[in-house]
N, C-alpha and C positions, 0 to 999 in steps of 0.2 A: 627574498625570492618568492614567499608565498602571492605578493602584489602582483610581480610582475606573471604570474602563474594565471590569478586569479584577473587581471586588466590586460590579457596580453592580445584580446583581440582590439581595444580599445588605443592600447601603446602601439599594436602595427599601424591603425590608420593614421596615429601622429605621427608616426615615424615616415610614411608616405608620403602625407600633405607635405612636410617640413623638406625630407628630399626633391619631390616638384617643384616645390617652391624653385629650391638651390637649385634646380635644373642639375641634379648629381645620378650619374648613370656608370656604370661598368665599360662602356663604351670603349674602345679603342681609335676615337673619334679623332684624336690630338693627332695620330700618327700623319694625317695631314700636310699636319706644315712643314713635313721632311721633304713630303713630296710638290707642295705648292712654292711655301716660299713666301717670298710675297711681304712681310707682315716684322714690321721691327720687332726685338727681341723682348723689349717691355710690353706689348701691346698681343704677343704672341699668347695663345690659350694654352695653358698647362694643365697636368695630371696633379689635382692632388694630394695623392697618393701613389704610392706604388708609379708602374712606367704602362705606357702602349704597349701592346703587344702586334708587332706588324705580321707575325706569322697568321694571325687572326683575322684576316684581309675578307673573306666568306663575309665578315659582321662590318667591318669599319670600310671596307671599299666595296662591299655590295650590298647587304642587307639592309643597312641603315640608308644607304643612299637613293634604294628603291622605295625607302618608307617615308623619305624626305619628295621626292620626285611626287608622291601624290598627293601635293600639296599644290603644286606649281604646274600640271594638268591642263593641259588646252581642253584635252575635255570635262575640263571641273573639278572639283577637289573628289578625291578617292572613289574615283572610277572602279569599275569591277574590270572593265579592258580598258585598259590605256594603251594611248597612240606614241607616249611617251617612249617607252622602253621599246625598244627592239625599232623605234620607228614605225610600227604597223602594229595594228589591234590585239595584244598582250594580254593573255588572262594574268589579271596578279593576286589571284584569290586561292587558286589551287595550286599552283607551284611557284616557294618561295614565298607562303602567304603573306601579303599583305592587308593592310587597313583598308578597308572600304565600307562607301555609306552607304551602303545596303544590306536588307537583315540578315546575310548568312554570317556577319560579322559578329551576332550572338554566341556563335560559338569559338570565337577566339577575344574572351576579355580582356588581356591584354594587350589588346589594338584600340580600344575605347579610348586611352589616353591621347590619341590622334586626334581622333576624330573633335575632339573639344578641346584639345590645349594647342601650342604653339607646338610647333616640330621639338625644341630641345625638351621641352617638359612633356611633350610625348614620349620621347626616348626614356628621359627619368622614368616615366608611369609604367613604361614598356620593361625596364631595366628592376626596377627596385618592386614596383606589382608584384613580379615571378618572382623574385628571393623570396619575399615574406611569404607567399602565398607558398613557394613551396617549403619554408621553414615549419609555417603552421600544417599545413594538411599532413609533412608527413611526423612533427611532432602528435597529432592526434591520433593518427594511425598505430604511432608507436605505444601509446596510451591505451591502446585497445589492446594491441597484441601483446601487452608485456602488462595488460591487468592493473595497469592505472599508476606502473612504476614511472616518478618520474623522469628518475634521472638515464633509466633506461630510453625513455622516448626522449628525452632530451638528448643523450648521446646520439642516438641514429639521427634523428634528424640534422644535427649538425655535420655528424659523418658524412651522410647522404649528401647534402645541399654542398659541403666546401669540398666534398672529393674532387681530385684532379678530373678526373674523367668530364665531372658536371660542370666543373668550372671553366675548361677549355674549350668545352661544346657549350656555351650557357646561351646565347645569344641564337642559335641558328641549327635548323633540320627540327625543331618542336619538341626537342629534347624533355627542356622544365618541362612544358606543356603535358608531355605523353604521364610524366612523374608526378605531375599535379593530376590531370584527371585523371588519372590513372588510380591513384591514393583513395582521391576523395570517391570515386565510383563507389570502391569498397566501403566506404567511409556509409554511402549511402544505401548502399548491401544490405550493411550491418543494422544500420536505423529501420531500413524495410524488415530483416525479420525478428525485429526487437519489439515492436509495437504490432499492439493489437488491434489496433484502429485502421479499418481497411478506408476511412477517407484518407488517412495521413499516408496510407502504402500509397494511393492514387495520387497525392500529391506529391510523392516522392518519388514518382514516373518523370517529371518536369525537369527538375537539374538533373537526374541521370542521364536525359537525354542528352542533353547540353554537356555533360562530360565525354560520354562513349563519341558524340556527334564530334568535341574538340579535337577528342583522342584519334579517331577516323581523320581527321583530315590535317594533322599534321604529314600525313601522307608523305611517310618515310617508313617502307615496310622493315630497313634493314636493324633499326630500332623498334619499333610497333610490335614486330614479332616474336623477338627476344622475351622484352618486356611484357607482352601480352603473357606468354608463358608465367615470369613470374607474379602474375594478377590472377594465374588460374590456379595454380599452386595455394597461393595465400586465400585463394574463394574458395576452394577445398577445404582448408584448413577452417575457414569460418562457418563455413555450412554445418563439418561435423559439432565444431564446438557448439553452438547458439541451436542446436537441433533439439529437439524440444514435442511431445506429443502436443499435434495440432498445432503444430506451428507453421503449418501454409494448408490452404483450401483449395483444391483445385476448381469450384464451381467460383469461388469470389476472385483467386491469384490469378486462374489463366485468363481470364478479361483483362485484369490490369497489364500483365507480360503483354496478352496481343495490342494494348493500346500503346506499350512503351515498343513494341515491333514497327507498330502503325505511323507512329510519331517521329522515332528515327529514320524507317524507310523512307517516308515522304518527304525528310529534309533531308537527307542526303542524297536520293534521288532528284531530290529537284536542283540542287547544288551538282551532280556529276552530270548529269541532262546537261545543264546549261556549257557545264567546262569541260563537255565531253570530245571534243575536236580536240583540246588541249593535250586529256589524260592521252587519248589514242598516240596522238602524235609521240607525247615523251615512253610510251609503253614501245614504241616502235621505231626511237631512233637508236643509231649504234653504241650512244653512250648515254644516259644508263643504260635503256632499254632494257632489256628482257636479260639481264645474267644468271647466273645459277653458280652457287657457289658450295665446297664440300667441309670446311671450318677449316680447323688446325691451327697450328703453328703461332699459335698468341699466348704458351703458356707465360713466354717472357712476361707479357703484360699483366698476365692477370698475376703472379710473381711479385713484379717488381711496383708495390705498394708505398714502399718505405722511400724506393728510389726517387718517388716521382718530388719527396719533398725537395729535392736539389731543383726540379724543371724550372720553379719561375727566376732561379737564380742564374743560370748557366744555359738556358735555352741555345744562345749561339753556340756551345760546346761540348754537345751531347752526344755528336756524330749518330742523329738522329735526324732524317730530312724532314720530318714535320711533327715536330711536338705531341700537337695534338691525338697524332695517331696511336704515340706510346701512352697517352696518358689513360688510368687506373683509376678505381675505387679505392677508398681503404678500405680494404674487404680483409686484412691480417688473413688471406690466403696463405696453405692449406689450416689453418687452426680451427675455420670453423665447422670442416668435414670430420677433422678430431673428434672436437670436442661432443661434436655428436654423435658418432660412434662410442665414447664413453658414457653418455648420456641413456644411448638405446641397449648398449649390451651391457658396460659395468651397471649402470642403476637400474638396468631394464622397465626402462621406463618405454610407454606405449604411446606419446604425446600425439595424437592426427595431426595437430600443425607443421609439428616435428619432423613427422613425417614426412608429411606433403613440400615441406619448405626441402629437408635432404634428399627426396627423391629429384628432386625439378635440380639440385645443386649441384650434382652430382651429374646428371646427363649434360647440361650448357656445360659444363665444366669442361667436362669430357668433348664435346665438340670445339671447343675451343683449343685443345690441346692437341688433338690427333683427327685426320683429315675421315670421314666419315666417308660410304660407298656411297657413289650418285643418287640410290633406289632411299636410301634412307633418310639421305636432307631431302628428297622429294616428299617423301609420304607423311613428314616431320613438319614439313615447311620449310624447315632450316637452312634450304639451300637459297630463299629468297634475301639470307643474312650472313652478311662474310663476317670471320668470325674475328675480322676487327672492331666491326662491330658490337655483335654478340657479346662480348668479353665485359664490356660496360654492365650488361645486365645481369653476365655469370659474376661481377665484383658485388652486384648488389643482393645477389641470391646468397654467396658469402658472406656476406656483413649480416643479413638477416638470418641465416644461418646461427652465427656464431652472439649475436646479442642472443635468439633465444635457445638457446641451449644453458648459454649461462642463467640465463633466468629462470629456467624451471629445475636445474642442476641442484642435488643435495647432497652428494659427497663431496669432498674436497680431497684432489689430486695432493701428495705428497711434496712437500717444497723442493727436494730434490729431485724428484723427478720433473717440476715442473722447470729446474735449470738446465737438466740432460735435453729436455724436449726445445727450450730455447735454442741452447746452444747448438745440439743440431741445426735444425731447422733454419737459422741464422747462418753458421758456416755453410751450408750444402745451396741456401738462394744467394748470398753475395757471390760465393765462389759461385756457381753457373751463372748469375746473373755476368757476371766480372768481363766472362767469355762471350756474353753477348750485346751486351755496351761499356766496352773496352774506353771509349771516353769519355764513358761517365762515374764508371768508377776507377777514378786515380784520385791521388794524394788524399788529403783529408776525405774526402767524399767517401772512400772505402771503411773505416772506423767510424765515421758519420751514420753512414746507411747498417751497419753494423747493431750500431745500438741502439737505431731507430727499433729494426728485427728485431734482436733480442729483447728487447725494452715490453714490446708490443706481445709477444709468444710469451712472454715469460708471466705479463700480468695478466694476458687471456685464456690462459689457462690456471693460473692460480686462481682467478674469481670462481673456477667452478666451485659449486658446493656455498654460491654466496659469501665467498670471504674472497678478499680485495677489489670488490666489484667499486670502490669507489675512486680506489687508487687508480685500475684501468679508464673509469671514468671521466677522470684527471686527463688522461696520457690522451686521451682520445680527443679531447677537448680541447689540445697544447698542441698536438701535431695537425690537431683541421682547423683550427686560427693561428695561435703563435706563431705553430712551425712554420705558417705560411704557404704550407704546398696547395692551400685551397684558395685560401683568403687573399693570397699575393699574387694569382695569376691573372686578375683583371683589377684595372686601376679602378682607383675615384676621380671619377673626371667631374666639372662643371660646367656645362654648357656644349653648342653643336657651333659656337662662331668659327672655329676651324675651317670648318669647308661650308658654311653658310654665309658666313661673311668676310670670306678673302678676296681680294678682289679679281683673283680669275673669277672666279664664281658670279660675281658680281657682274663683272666682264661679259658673261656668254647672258646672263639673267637680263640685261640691257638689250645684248642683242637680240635676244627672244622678244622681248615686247617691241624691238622698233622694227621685227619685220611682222606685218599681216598676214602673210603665208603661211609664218609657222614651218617654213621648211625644215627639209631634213637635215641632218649633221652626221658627220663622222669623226672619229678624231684620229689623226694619223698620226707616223711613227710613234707611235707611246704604245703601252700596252698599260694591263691592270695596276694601278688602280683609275689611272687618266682615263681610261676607256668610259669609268661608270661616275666622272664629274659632269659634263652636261646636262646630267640625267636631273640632278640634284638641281637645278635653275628652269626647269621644263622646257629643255632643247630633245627632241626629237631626236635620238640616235639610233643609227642602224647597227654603229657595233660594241653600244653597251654590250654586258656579259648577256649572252643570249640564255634566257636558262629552258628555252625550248627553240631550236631552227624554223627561222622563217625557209622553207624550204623552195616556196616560188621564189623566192628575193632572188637566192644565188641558182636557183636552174636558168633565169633571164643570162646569164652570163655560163654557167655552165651547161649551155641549151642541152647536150645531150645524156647528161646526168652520167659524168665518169666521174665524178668527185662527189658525187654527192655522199658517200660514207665520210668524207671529210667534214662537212657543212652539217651533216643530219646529225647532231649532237648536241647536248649543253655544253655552251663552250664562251670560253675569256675571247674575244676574237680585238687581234690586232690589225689595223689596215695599214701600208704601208703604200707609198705610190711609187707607180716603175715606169720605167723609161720605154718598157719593151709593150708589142703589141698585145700580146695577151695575158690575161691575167691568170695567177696561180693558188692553190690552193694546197695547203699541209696542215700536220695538228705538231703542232713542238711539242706537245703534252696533250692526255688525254681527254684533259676538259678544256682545251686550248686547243684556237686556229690563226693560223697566221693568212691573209690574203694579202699578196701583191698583186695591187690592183692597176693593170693598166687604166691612164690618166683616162681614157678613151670612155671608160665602162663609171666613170663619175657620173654619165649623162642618164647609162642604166640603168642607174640607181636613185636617179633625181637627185642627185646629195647638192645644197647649196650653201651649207657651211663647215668650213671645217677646222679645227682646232686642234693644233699641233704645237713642235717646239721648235721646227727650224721652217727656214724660206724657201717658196714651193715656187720662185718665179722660171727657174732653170726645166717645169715640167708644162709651160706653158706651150698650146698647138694653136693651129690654126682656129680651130674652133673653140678653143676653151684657155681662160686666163683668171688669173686669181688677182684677186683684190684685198688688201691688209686693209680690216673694216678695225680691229685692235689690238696691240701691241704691250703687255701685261709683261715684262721684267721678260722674260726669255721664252715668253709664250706668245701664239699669235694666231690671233681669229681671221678668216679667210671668208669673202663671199667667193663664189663660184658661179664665175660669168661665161654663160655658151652663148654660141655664135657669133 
């Protein structure tokens, strides 16, 4: 172990190169061929490991297929606005970021593998980058705050990295991203006020900016803000520790601060400058737009830690409609607000980290459970973060919590009482969990999750005092790999020939080059994931997922704007074509539009191809007639002939 301790920066970049090579990513990419087809069953690409996950549709039917699309770019490879998506000038830098060859892309380094490799081995670089990167940053973090214990920093960061929570969000909203720079900022904190050497603090203005600047423009406050809290917590906690007489100058520090103010403002000003039509727009459509929210009601979640080990098994029967939404840290909630409170009143102990990590624990905690007054998530922020959210960072503010409490712990709890404190704790969350997913705990699954609970309560509190810290460290290490609730929720995939090279894909990819126009497309009757495959061949679509409304497109057809709360939204949009004179306009779902598009209002929209799965000859008019340009197993490409 001491090797792989001592070469493990050396072993991650093997480990890197040899997964590009394999073109091996986390991807949900395979799910594909459920929906194409296409493709004999020898010849079909497989997971392998583990399965797709198709509830994960955000990463394999849009994320990835927009980061494939800027490759295949009328306007050249990794545009900053592409004409591709949305079919008219699309920022894809600041929402939904994408790869682009222009230098704001410094501050998203896991896009670099685009930009120089092949799409599949960009996905790898994109995919396997962020694990390592976030297994190291926050192994070394952990090494700091736990005083160079390893097996403490090894536990968190494994914890961290395979938690459900990280794992079902891994791919999309800059999740890793906010948790990598996020770590390493502090990381960088630390070195600034450890060294004496004010050229080395000046040059440790450079990657801070490049973290705070990644962290900023994952540009997802309902994460960002959460998390930002527990980085302020923990910068508390480093400040008092590393304080030190004469350990900052204000005539030498505040030059460098105002240079590292000077350095951010200017790149990130000139990056919101440029996509500021963008930001405006999505701050002021109906969906996201401007919500406010007051927490509550997710103590289930942050709870039900042990449960989540079932999710990659039983997803279809959870009687839970989106996975992802339940899914949890291992955060062995409540034990590590315990053990801290025995920590600070049995040992009376004074720890500032201690502190500051219980104090920040205990308030996310608390808004997470019970709905706070308006005036409070205002003045908090809180209310920019619903507390589904939120809960993600209150699981991590517990795990950090409760690693150190046991580590700076020097009594040890009584064995029996540390089996009272199990078996509580155990019986009182299965039984209320029981009551609140009713089908997820039946049959085994109830004694299951059981002795996950107690298993966990009983050796996290016995390590207080430094006895069985190694045993918990076992348990921790078996239920975030073996058990699988972390490690089994995204497969190992090889390769993107899925939907790169099926031959619909292939199909629309041909017709893109043999027409010179470059027209527009639509894809009709289909809805997500079909909506966002032309994208992925550089066709033109008007109703890929819009993740910002073209809002002139649809006022041309809704001249006097009574639908426009419909359309002003980020939304999945389905076209569908109708018989009737006018076209209509709903949301089936929140982030979903459905348009029936009188045939009439195709000419509106300039649309000259469109890709569907049944025959569009029964919607022909006097002025408008379709042409089967290809015919793909039970798919079919259409030009669209006016006059």
């Amino acid at each position: 172990m001491k090797y792989i301790y001592k070469y493990r920066y050396v072993l991650a970049a093997v480990v890197l190169v040899l997964c590009v090579a394999f073109e091996l990513s986390g991807s949900s990419i395979g799910a594909w061929n459920k929906y194409l087809g296409n493709v004999d069953e020898e010849s079909m690409e497989k997971d392998l490991l583990g399965t797709y996950r198709e509830i994960r549709s955000d990463e394999w039917a849009l994320n990835t297929p927009m980061a494939f699309s800027q490759y295949y770019n009328r306007d050249g490879e990794f545009p900053y606005f592409s004409s591709t998506l949305r079919g008219t000038d699309t920022d894809t830098f600041i929402v939904y970021g994408q790869p682009v060859k222009s230098w704001e892309v410094i501050f998203r380094p896991f896009h670099w593998g685009y930009l120089f490799l092949s799409p599949a081995k960009g996905l790898s670089f994109f995919w396997c980058g962020r694990l390592l990167a976030l297994l190291l940053v926050s192994f070394e973090f952990g090494l700091y705050l736990f005083h160079k214990r390893k097996s403490y920093a090894a536990v968190y960061a494994v914890l961290l990295c395979f938690s459900p929570a990280v794992q079902w969000w891994f791919a999309i909203n800059g999740l890793v991203e906010m948790l990598v720079m996020g770590q390493a900022a502090l990381l960088i904190g630390i070195a600034y006020l450890r060294t004496e050497s004010y050229k080395k603090r000046a040059c440790l203005v450079f990657p801070l900016v490049l973290c705070m600047g990644g962290y900023i423009l994952t540009f997802y406050p309902s994460w960002q803000l959460p998390l930002g809290y527990v980085y302020l917590a923990l910068l508390i906690g480093i400040v008092i520790r590393e304080n030190r007489p004469g350990m900052l100058s204000w005539k030498k520090d505040i030059p460098i601060l105002a240079l590292f103010l000077i350095l951010l403002g200017a790149a990130m000003g000139s990056i919101f400058l440029k996509s500021w039509d963008t930001v405006q727009t999505v701050l002021n459509t109906a969906y996201p737009g401007k919500r406010s929210f007051h927490g509550g009601d997710t103590l289930k979640i942050l709870l039900n830690w042990a449960g989540n080990i079932i999710f990659p098994y039983r997803t279809a029967n959870l009687g839970i409609s989106n996975v992802c939404e339940a899914a949890s840290m291992f955060s062995f909630f409540p034990l590590g607000i315990l053990a801290a409170l025995w920590v600070l009143i049995k040992e009376r102990k004074k720890d500032p980290m201690l502190i500051s990590i219980f104090a920040g624990t205990v308030v996310m905690s608390l808004y997470c459970i019970t709905p706070w007054p308006s005036w409070l998530a205002k003045i908090t922020l809180f209310s920019m973060s619903q507390s589904e959210r939120t809960v993600l960072a209150a699981g991590l503010f517990n795990l950090l919590l409760l690693l150190y409490a046991l580590h700076i712990s020097e009594k040890a709890i009584p064995v029996k009482w540390c089996l009272a404190c199990a078996g509580f704790l155990s019986i009182f969350s299965v039984a209320w969990l029981s009551r609140q997913y009713p089908d997820l705990y039946t049959g085994i699954a109830v004694p299951l999750i059981f002795g996950i609970f107690f298993t966990g309560f009983f050796l996290g509190s016995a390590a207080l005092g430094k006895k069985g810290c190694k045993f918990l460290a076992t348990y921790s290490m078996i239920i975030a790999v073996a058990g699988g609730g972390g490690v089994m929720v995204n497969p190992l995939h090889s390769g993107a020939d899925a939907v790169l090279e099926n031959p619909v894909t292939q199909a629309i990819r041909e017709t893109v080059q043999e027409d010179p126009e470059n027209g527009l497309w639509i894809v009709e009757n289909m809805g997500n994931p079909y909506i966002n495959l032309p994208i992925v061949a550089g066709a033109p679509t008007i109703n890929c997922t819009n993740t910002y409304p073209a809002i002139e497109r649809w006022e041309k057809i809704d001249t006097k704007g009574k639908r426009r709360d419909v359309y002003n939204r980020y939304a999945h949009i389905e076209i569908v074509l109708s018989g009737k004179k006018k076209t209509s306009f709903r949301n089936p779902t929140v982030d979903g539009m459905l348009v029936k598009l009188a045939v009439k209002d195709l000419e509106t929209l300039d649309v000259k191809h469109i890709f569907t799965d049944r025959a569009l000859e029964e919607y022909e008019t006097e002025n408008i007639s379709f042409r089967v340009r290809k015919q793909i197993g039970t798919f079919y490409i259409y030009d669209v002939i006016y006059g």
